[in-house]
DRENVOKE-649398 format. One record per residue (C-alpha): residue in one letter; x, y, z; residue number from 1. Coordinates in nm, 2 decimals, padded with zeros to 4 digits. Example, Ala and Ser with C-alpha at 12.3 -4.5 7.8 and 13.67 -1.06 7.14 Angstrom:
 r      x      y      z   k
 A  01.23 -00.45  00.78   1
 S  01.37 -00.11  00.71   2
//
This chain:
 r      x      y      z   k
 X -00.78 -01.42 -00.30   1
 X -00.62 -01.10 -00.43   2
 X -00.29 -00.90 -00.32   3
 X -00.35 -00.51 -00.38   4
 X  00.02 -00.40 -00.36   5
 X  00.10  00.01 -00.37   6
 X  00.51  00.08 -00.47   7
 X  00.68  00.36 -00.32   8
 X  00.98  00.37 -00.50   9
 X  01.31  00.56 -00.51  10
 X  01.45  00.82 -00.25  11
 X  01.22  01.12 -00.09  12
 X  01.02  01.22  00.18  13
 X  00.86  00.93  00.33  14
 X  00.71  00.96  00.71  15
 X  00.68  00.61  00.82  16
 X  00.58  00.70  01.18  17
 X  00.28  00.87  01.01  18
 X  00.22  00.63  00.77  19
 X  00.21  00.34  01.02  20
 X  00.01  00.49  01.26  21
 X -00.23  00.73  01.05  22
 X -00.27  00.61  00.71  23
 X -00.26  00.27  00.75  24
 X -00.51  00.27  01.02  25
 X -00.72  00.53  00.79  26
 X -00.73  00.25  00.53  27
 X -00.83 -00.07  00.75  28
 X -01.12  00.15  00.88  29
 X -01.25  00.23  00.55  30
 X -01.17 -00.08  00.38  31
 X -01.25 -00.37  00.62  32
 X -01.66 -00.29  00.56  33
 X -01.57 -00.39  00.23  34
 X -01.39 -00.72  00.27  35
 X -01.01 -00.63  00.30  36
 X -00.85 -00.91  00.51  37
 X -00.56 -00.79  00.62  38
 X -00.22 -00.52  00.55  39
 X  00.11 -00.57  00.52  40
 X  00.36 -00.33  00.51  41
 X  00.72 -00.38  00.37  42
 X  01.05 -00.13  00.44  43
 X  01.28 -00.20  00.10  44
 X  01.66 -00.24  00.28  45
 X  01.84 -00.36 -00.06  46
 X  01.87 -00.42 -00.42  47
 X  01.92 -00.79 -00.59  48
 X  02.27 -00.74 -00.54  49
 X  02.56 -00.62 -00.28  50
 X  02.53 -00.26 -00.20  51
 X  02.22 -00.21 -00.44  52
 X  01.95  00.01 -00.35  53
 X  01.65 -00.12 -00.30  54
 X  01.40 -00.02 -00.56  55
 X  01.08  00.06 -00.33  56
 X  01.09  00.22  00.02  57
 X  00.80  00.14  00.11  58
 X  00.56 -00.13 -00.02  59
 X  00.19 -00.20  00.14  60
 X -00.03 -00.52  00.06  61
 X -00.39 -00.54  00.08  62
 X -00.56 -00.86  00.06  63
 X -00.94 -00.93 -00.03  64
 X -01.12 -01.23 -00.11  65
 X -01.23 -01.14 -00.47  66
 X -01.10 -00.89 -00.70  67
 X -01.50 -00.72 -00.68  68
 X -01.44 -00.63 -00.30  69
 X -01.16 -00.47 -00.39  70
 X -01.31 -00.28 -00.66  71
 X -01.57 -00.19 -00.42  72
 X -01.33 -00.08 -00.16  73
 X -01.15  00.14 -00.40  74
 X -01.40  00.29 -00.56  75
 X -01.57  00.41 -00.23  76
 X -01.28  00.51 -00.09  77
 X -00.98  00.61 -00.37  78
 X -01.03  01.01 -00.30  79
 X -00.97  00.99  00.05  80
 X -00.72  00.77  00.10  81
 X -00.52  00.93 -00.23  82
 X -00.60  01.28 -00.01  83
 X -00.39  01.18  00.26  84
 X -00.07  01.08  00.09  85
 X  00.04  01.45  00.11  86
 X  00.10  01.46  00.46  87
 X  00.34  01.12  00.45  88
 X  00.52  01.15  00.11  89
 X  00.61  01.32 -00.18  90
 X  00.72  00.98 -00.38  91
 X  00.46  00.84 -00.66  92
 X  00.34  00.53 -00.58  93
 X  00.30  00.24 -00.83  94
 X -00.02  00.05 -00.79  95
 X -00.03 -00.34 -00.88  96
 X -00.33 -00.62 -00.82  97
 X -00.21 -00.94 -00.85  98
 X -00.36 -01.30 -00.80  99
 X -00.27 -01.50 -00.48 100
 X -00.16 -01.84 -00.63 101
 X  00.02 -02.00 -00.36 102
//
């Protein structure tokens, strides 16, 4: 299996309420007809150490089966998904796939 992660880092605008409820719904409709599994979504609270910021705001996970579903996912469906970041933040997110090993 394979973890899709997208990194919102830093301070800025950042409307969760719409993120939660619009985006993240946008992206399990597309996505699912093309083997996601499921999403998680992460709120960063701190840093490593007391009183440190956390790093990310915000932090989503997709999970597929193979990294080709994801591929296939993405590439069908980048443009629209990247179209509606504008109405939930300004930040630039950071975009990591990673293997699940455990």
């Amino acid at each position: 299996m394979i973890k899709a992660t997208v990194f919102y880092p830093g301070e800025g605008r950042f409307d969760l309420g719409y993120y939660l409820n619009s985006h993240i719904p946008l992206l399990e409709k597309l996505m699912k007809p093309y083997g996601l599994v499921h999403v998680e979504v992460d709120r960063g609270i701190a840093g490593g150490g007391p009183g440190e910021a956390a790093p990310f705001a915000v932090m989503a996970h997709m999970v597929f089966d193979s990294i080709e579903d994801f591929e296939k996912a993405s590439g069908a469906h980048d443009a629209d998904l990247a179209a509606d970041v504008k109405h939930f933040t300004d930040l630039e997110p950071i975009f990591q796939v990673s293997e699940i090993i455990r």
